[in-house]
N, C-alpha and C positions, 0 to 999 in steps of 0.2 A: 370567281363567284358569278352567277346568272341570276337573275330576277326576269320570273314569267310573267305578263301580269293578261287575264283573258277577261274574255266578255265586257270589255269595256264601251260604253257609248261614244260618241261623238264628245269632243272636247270634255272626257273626263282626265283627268290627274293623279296620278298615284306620286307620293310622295316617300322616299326614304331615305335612313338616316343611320347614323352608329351602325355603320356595317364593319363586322370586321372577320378576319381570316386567319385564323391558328388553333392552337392547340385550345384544351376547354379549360376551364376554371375548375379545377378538383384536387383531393387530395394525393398528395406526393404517393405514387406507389397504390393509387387504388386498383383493385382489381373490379370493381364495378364497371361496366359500359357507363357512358357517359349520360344516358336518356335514362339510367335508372339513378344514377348519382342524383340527379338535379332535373326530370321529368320536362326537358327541356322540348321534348319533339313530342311527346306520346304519353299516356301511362300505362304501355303496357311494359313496362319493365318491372310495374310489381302487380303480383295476384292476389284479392281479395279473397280468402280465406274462410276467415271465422266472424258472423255477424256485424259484415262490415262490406261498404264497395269504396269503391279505389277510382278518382279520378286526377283532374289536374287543375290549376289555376292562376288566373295570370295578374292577380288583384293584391297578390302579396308573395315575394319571395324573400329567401336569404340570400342567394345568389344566382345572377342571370334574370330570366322573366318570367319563369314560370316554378312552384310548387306541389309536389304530390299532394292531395285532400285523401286523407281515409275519414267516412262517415258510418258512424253505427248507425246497425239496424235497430236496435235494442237495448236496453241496460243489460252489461255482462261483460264476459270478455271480448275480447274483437282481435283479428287479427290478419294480417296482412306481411306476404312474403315477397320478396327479391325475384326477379326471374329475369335470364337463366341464372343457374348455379354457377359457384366458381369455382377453380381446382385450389385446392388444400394440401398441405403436406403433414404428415403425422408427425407429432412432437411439437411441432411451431408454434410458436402463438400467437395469434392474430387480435386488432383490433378493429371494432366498427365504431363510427364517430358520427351522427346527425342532429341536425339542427330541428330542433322543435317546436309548435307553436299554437296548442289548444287555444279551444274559444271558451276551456269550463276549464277549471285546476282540477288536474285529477291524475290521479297516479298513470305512469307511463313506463311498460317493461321495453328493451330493448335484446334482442336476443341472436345472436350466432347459432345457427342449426345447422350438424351436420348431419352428412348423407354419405352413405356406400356406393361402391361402382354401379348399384345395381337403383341407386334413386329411393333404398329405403334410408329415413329416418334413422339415426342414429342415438342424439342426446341434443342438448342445447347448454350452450354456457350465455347465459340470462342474468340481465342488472334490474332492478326496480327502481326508477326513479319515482318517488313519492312526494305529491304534490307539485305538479309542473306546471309554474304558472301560467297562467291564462295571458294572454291577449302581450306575448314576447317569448323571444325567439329564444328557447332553452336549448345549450348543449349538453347530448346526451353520449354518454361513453358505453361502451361492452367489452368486456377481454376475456379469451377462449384461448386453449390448446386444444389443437383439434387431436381426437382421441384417435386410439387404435381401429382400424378398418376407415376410417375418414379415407377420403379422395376430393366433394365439394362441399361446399356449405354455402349456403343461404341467410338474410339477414330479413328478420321477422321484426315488423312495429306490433307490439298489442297494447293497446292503451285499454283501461278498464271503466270502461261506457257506466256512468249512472243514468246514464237518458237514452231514449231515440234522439236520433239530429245533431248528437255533439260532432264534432268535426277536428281534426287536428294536421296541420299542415306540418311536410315535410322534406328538407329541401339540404342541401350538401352535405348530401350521405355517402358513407368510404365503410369498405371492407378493406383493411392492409396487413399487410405483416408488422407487427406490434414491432416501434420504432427505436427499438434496445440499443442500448447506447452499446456498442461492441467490446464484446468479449462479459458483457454482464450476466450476475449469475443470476442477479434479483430477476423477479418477473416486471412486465411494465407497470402493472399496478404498484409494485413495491418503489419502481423508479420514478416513477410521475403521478401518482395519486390521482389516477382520471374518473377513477371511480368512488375511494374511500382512502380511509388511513388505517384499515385493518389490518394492515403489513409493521405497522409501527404502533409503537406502544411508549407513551408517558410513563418513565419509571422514576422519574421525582421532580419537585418543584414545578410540575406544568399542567398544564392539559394539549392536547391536539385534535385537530378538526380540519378535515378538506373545508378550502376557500378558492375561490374562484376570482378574487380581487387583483392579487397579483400574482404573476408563473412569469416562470422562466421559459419554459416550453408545454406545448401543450393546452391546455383549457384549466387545469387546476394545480395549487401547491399546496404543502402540509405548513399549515399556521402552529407555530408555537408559541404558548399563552402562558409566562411566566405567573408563577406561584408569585400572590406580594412578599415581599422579603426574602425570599429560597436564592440560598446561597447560589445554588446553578439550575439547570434547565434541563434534563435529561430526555433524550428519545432511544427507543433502540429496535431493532426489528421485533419481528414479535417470533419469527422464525429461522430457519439456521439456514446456510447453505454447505455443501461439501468440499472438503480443502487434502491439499496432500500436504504431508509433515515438511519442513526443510525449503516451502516454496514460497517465494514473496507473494500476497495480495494487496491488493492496493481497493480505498474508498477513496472514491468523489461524488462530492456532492455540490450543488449550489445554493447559496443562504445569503437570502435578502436581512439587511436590515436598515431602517431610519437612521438620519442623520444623529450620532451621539458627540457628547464636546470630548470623547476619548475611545483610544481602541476597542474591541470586541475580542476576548480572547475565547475560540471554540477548542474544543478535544475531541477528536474520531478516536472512541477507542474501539479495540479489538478485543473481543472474548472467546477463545479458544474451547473446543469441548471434546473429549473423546468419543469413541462410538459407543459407549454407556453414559453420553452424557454426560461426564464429570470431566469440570472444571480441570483444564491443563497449563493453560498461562494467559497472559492477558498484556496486551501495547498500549497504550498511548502516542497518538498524534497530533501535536498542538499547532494552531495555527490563528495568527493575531491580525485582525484585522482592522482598515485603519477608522478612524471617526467619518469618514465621508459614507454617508446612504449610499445603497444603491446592492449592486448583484455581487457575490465573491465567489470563485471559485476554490473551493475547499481541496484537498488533495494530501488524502495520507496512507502508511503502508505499515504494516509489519510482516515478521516468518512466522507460517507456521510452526510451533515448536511439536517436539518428535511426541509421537503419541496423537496428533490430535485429527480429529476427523470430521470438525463439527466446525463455523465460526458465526458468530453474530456481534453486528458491529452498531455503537451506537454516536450518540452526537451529543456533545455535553456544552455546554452556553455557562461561561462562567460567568456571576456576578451580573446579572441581567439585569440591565436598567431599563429598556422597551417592552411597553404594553405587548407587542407581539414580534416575533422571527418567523422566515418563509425557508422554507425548504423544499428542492424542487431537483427531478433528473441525478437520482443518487445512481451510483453504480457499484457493484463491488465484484472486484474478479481478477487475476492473475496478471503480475507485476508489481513496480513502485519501486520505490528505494528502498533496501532491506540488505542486513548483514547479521550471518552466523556464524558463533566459533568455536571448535571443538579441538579438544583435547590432542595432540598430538603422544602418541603412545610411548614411551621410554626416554622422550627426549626432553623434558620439563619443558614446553612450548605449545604452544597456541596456532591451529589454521583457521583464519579468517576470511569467508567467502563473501564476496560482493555481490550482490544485483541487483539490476534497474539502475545501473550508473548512467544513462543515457536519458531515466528519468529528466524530464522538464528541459533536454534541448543544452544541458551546459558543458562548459569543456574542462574541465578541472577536479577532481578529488583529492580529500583525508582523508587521514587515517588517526585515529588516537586511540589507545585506553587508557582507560578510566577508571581511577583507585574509587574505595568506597567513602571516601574524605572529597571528593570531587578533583583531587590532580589528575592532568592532563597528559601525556608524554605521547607525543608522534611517534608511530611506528617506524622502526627501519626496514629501509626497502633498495631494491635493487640498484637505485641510483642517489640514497640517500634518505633521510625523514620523509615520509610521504604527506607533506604537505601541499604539494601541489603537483599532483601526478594528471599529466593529461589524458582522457579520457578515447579509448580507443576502441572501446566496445560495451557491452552492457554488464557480463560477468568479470570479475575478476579475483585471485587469490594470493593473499598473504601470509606471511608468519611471524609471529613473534616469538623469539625468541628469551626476551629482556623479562617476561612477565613476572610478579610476586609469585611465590608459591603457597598452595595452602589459603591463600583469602579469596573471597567474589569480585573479580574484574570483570567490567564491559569492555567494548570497543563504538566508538561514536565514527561515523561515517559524514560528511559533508561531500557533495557536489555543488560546485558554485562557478560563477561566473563573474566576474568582478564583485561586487556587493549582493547580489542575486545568488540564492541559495535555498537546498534542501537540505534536512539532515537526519539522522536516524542513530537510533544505539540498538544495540543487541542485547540479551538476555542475558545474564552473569554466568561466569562458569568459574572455576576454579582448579587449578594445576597442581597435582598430587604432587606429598611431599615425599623427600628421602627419607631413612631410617634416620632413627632418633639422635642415631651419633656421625648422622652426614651431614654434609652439606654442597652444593650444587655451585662449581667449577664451569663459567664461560668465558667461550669470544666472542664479545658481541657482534662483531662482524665477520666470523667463521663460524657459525654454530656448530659445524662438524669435530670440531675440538672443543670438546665439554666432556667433562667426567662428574663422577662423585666421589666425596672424598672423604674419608672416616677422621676426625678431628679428635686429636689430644688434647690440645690447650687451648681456649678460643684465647685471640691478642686481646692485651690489657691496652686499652687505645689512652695514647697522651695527643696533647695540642698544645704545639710549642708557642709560647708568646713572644711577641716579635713587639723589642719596647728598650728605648736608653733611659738608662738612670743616671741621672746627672746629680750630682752634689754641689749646693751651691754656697759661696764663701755668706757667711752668717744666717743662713738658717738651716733649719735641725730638720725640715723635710725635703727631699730632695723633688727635683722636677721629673717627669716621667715624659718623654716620648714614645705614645704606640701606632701600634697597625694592630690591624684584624689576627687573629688568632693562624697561624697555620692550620691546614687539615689535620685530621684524624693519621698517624702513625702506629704501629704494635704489630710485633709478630705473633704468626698462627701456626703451631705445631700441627701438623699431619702425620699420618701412617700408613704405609702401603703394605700389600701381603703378597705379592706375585709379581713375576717376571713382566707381564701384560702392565696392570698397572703401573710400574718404575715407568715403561716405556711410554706410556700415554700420559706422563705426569709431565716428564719432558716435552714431548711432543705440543702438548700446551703451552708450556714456560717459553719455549726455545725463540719464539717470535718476537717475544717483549714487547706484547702488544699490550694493550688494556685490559682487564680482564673484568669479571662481575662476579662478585660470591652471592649466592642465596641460600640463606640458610633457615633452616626450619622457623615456621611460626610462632613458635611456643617459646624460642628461645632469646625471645627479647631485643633482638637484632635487626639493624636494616639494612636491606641488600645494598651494596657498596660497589662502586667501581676504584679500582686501585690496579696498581704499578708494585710489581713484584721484584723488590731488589734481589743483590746475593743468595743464590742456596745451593745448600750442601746436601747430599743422599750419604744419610747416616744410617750406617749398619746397627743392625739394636743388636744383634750376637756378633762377635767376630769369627761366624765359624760359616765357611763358605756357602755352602748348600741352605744356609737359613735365608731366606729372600724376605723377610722382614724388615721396612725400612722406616726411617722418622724423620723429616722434613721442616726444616724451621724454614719460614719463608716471611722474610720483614716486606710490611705492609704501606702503603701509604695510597691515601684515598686521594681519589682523583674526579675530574670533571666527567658527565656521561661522553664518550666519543663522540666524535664525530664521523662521518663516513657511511659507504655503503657495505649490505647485505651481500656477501658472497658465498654463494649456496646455500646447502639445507644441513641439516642434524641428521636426514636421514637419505639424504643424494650418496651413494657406495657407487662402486665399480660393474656391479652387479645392476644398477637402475642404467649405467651406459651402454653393459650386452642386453639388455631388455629395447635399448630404443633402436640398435645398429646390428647388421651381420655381418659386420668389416669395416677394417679401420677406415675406408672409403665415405663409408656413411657416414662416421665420427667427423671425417675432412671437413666434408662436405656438409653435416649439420651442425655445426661450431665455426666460427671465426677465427676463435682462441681458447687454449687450456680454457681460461676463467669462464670460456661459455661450458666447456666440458665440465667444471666443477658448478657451476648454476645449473646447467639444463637451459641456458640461454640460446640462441643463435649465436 
């Protein structure tokens, strides 16, 4: 830096001070020059327009030393533009942001005007701030998509003169690309309220209103004003965004609230719509927060379920005991923790898709479903229960094989890190049943050996007591030593009708592994794991050519195994020439058979 200083006399003095050398004071990402941001050198960075001139002044800024002054000519409109233009990009959204500071309260528009390659006028996307007060420095917001044919745009003050001589200063002013939290579908309005709360809507127990007291980012948050008494607090968009079926979304938002002597429990939920509009399914995301004031970050997700095209998400505040909650920087847009599961076809099982396992940074996953009584049972998976499956990418898939048949099951997902956790459920689904006189034959850790089996007799189950009877020298009741009852025992008569069946009936039994019956719904029964003693293949004619056969197979019920998944129900020989063109490839894509029956390495 150089300082001239001329015309000086004989022992004059110039004196200077706060010099300094860098970049300027403005907003992140403006595209304004710097002399029109904050009129630090000139005003010719903006042109007075409409009943109004445009100068500068150095008696009062917001930031630096000096601020733009537009003065009406007139009572009317008045208006004053940006120069030069900036370049624009079609679609985008942009904000403009300035400080403002009348000598009379009077309404003040703020406006984004765009222009074609050719410098005509286009449209303007225009805020009305109403009533700005006088003699302090108001912040004013604007937010525009610049339209079809845009290329630049310009940013227009019009305050609405009731006199000659009103005056109103203006001083770090930004043109930027509206500051979306990435990947967001909301617009910035709908994420940071800079301008209103018209993107959200009070749908019980409250009111809402932009405030400018406390934010998270930005100049303003959305205040929520609990109903006295109302059980909870609801907000919800007021508009939908577009989603694809099968795909995790994920909301974040952040919500202030004051010090309470106990938690804050909030709900993100999720509401689902087709492309008529009509209701398809709907999530909940609960998230508890602790008694200390101050900022949370909120963070919840659900799938699209099939069919829907539409979502709108809202923010539910249970049992509100604060005069008000803030809300501030919401986002909604593809990811989160989310899991879907669908029918496997023929083989009474469940595929269970994972994603957003990389959600929140942690290293660990569950798995469970979940009966509609709230039991829990870990899924079986490749190296056992998947209760603590380390985490190796974002997608993942499972199968259950063990599922009830015929009732509504979920599956509950957890990602965690020591105590530190996410968690999510999926939507019920329910696995069709067999014919009225089957019943459904597994290995729980071979699913490829499962049949169905047409049932004669269901076993008459006894439970042996396990207990001494002692008689004792003069008295007439004797003493009893027990234990616990043994399991469940009875045999179950079956029937086969073909050569196929005999052999697949064995090919099950042959292992002596554990096995699982499930059998229809309606029939009063619950699925059982047991140990299949002695059995005989009894011929029901004695006449060779009759392949009709009846099966008594004594039962006794047993603990759920233990162990891992090895393959699928529907891994054939036929899924190994699909992945290899020679036993080369099989070598070489397998370690071992047992990866060639998985589809493992």
């Amino acid at each position: 830096m150089t300082i001239t200083v001329t015309g000086l006399s004989a022992g004059a003095v110039v004196a200077a001070d706060v010099i300094t050398v860098g970049l300027p004071q403005t907003w992140a990402g403006n595209l304004l020059g710097y002399n029109s941001a904050s009129a630090e050198t000139d005003a010719t960075g903006w042109a007075a327009l409409t009943n109004c001139t445009i100068d500068r002044v150095s008696t009062d800024s917001w930031e630096g030393w000096y601020s733009a002054r537009l003065t009406s000519v007139a009572a009317g409109n008045t208006r004053a533009n940006s120069t030069p233009s900036v370049p624009v990009t079609v679609g985008v959204e942009y904000v403009s942001v300035a400080y403002v500071k009348p000598t009379t309260t009077t309404d003040v528009i703020l406006e984004i005007r765009w222009y074609d390659a050719g410098d005509a006028f286009l449209s303007g996307s225009a805020t009305t701030w109403t009533a700005v007060t006088a003699g302090s420095w108001n912040r004013l917001t604007a937010i525009g998509t610049a339209p079809t044919g845009a290329v630049a745009a310009r940013i227009a003050f019009r305050p609405q003169a009731t006199a000659a001589a009103q005056t109103w200063l203006f001083d770090y002013i930004g043109l930027m690309n509206a500051p979306l939290i990435a990947g967001n579908l909301l617009g910035y309005g709908a994420q940071s309220m800079e301008v209103d709360v018209s993107a959200w809507t009070a749908t019980s127990g409250c009111v809402v209103q932009r405030q400018t007291g406390t934010v998270f980012a930005g100049g303003a948050s959305m205040a929520v004003l609990p109903t006295s008494g109302a059980p909870f607090s609801t907000v919800q968009m007021t508009g939908t965004v577009p989603v694809s079926p099968r795909t995790t979304y994920k909301c974040t938002a952040t919500l202030w609230h004051d010090f309470v002597p106990h938690t804050v429990e909030v709900d993100i939920i999720f509401t689902w719509y087709s492309a008529a509009m009509v209701e398809v399914g709907s999530g909940t995301f609960r998230w508890v927060t602790s008694g200390t004031g101050g900022w949370y970050a909120l963070l919840g997700s659900d799938v699209a379920p099939d069919g829907a095209a539409f979502l709108r998400v809202g923010i539910r505040i249970l049992a509100p005991t604060l005069t008000d909650y803030y809300i501030d920087e919401v986002s909604v847009g593809v990811g989160g923790l989310g899991l879907f599961a669908d029918v496997i076809p023929d083989v009474y099982g469940a595929s269970i898709t994972l994603q957003g396992l990389t959600t929140g940074g942690h290293t660990h996953y569950g798995l469970w479903r979940v009966r509609d009584d709230g039991a829990m049972t870990p899924i079986r998976g490749e190296s056992g229960d998947m209760v603590a499956v380390p985490i190796t990418g974002d997608v993942a898939v499972a199968a259950d094989y063990e599922a009830p048949l015929g009732v509504p099951i979920r599956y509950h997902l957890r990602v965690y890190t020591g105590s530190d956790y996410l968690r999510t459920t999926s939507r019920p689904i329910s696995l069709p049943e067999p014919p009225v006189t089957d019943i459904v034959v597994k290995d729980p850790s071979q699913p490829v050996r499962s049949l169905t089996l047409t049932v004669d007799t269901v076993p008459d189950w006894s439970r042996a007591a396990r207990q001494g009877v002692h008689q004792v020298t003069g008295r007439t009741t004797p003493i009893v030593i027990s234990d616990v009852r043994t399991s469940r025992t009875g045999t179950m008569t079956v029937v086969t009708a073909t050569r196929d069946e005999i052999t697949r009936l064995w090919w099950l039994l042959e292992t002596g592994d554990t096995l699982l019956i499930q059998w229809p719904s309606t029939w009063g029964e619950q699925d059982v794991y047991v140990q299949v003693g002695d059995v005989t293949e009894t011929h029901i004619l004695r006449w060779a050519k009759y392949q009709d056969r009846t099966w008594a197979l004594p039962l006794t019920e047993v603990d759920r195994p233990i162990g891992a998944l090895a393959g699928s129900a529907t891994r054939t020989w036929a899924s190994v020439e699909s992945e290899a063109t020679d036993w080369l490839d099989v070598l070489t894509d397998h370690a071992d058979w047992l990866g060639v029956l998985t589809g493992s390495p």
